[in-house]
N, C-alpha and C positions, 0 to 999 in steps of 0.2 A: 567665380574664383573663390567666394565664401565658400560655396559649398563643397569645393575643390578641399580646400583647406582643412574644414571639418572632418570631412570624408577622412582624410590623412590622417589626422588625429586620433579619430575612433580606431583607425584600423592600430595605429600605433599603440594604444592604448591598450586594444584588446592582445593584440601580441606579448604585450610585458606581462596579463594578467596569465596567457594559455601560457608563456614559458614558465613563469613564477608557477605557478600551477605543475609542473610539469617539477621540477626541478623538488619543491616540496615532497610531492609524490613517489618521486626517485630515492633522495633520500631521506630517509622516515625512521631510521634506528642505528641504533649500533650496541656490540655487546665490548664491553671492558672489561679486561682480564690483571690484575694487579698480582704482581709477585715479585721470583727472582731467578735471577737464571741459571741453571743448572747442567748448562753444558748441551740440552735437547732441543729439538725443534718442535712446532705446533704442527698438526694437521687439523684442517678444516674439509668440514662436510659442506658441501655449498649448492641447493637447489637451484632450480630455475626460477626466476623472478614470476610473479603472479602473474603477468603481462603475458606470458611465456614468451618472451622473446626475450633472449640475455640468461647471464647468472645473478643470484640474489646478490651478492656481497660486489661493493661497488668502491671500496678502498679498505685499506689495512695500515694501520700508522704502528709503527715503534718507537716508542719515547718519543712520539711527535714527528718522526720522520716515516714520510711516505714510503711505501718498500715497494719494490723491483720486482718480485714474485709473479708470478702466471698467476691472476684467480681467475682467470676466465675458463673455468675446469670444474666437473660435480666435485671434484677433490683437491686440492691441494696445500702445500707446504709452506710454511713462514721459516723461513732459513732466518735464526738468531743468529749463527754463528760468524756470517758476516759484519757481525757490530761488534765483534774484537772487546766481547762482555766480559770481563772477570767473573768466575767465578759467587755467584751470591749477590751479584748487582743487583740494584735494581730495575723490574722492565715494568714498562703500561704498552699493551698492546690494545689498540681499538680498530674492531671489526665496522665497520659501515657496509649497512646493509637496506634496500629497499623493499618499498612497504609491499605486503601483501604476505612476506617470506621471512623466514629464520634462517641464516647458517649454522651451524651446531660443531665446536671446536671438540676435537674426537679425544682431546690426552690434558684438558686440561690443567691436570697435576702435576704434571714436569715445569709449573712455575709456582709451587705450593712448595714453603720451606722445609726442609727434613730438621729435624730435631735432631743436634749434633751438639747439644752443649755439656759441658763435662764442670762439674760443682768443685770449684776452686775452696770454700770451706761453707759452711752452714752452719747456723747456729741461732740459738733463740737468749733471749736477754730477761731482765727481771722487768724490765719497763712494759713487756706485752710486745714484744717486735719480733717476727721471724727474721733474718737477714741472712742473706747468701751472696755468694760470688760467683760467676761464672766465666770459662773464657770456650772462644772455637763456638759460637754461635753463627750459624749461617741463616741469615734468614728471621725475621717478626716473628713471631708466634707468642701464644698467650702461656706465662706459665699458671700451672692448676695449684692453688695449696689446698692439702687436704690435712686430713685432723682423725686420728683414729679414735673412734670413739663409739660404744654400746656393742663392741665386737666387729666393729668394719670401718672402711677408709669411708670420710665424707669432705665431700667438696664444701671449704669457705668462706673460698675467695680466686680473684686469676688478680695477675700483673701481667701489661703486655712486656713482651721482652723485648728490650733493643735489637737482638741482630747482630748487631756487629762480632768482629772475630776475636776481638780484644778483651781486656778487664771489665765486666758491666757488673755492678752492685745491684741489689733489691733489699726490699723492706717491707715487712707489711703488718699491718695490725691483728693480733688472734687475740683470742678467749680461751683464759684459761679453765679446765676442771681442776676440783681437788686430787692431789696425787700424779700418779705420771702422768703426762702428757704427751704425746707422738706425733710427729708433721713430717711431712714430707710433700714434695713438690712435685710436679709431671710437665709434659707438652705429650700434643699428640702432632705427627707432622703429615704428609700427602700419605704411608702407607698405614696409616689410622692405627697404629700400634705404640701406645704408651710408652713413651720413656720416662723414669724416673729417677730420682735423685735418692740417695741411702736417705734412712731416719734419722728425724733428731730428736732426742727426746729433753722434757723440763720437767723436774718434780715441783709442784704448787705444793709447799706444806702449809693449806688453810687445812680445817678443818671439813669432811665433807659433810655436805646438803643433804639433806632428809625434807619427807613430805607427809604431809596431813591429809587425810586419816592413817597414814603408813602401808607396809605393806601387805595387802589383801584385805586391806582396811573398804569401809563402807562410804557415798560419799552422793549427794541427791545434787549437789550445788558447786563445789571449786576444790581444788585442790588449792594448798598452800603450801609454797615452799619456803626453808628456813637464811634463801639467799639467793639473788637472781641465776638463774640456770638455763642454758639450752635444753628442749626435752621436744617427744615426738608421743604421742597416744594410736597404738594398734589395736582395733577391735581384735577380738576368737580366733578369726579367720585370717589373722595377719596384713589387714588391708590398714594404710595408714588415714588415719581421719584427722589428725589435730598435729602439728608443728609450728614453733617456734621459740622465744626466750622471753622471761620474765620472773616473776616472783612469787605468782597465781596461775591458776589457769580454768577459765567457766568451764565446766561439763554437764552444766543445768541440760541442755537440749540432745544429749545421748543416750542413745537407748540402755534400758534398764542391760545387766551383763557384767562380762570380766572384759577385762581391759587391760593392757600390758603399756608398763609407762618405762620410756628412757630419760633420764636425767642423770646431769651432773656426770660421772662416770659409771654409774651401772643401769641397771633393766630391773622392774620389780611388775608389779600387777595391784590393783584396785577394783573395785565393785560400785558398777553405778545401780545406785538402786533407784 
């Protein structure tokens, strides 16, 4: 009878360990898709399980709810529009998929926000703050500030955007040059084409920065400038070797040459000897 019993046990045991086993192995991934929704449906690419027997993808969730869709097919469809979404909502789609296999979602930018917000005013203040307003946001997305300066736009900071469709405020911290100043804002949304916000511009009346040895000036050891500055250092050949902000800048370890320096708001050149 012991042995009867044992018997039962092992086998019991071993069963929990081949399904646990089995069940693991089944499912072994999933891909997550974060957006919002836009009125479209998803298509999915969906191989055969490694096993070969079956298809890879072994559930599909919508905001948490399991969906009704055929995947038992190399292709098919996630009908959104059954979830009665507004416009911009938000969705979490999770693909569940077993091991061996990927499914591969064929569009998935029809849940990537378009950039649709329109700048209710913009303006920069004496404290150092960009601030703008915006309404008709559909959708997160990052806005870009950018800063014209040395003759072209440069990126100097993002804010995520709220989204929402209503009144949403922002703020952000700049640096200013001596003399004008230009900012302006962007997003890029799923068809990767820049939208932009008009300029604004701020006269800083300091005095502008200058630098030591000056221009086309000679210099074995640092440059010194006469007030903390952004600046960028381009070898001959227009390659950038040195950026960022301060008050100095070492150039002990550059090769002997001409050198084209951006600071403050213009471009000038120096010689490393």
């Amino acid at each position: 009878m012991l042995n009867f019993v044992n018997l039962f046990k092992y086998f019991v045991i071993t069963l929990f360990l081949i399904s646990n086993f089995f069940v693991k192995d089944s499912f072994a991934g999933e891909i997550v898709l974060d957006g919002i929704y836009k009125g479209e449906n998803l298509y999915v690419e969906n191989p055969y399980a490694s096993t070969g027997v079956g298809f890879c993808v072994s559930e599909v969730l919508v905001n948490g709810r399991t969906t009704t869709d055929e995947i038992n097919s190399s292709f098919f469809e996630i009908d959104l529009s059954i979830y009665n979404f507004r416009y911009g909502a938000l969705i979490k789609v999770v693909i569940k998929h077993k091991k061996g296999c990927t499914p591969r979602v064929l569009n998935p930018e029809v849940l990537t926000p378009e950039s649709t917000f329109e700048i209710k005013n913009i303006s920069v203040d004496k404290d150092g703050f960009l601030n703008w307003t915006t309404v008709k946001e559909h959708g997160s997305l990052p806005f870009i500030i950018e800063q014209y300066r040395w003759n072209k736009w440069i990126r100097i900071g993002s804010v995520k955007g709220k989204g929402t469709g209503g009144e949403n405020r922002y703020r952000y911290s700049i640096d200013f040059n001596s003399g004008v100043n230009k900012f302006r804002i962007k997003q890029i949304g799923s068809n990767k084409k820049p939208h932009y916000s008009q300029n604004v511009e701020y006269f800083n009346n300091v005095p502008e920065i200058t630098f030591i040895p000056g221009n086309g000036g000679k210099t074995a050891q640092k440059l010194f400038f006469s007030g903390f500055t952004h600046f960028e250092i381009y070898d001959y050949y227009g390659k950038l070797i040195k950026t960022g902000s301060d008050t100095e800048v070492d150039v002990s370890k550059l090769k002997t040459g001409t050198y084209f320096l951006n600071y403050d708001n213009k471009s000038e050149m120096f010689i490393k000897k």
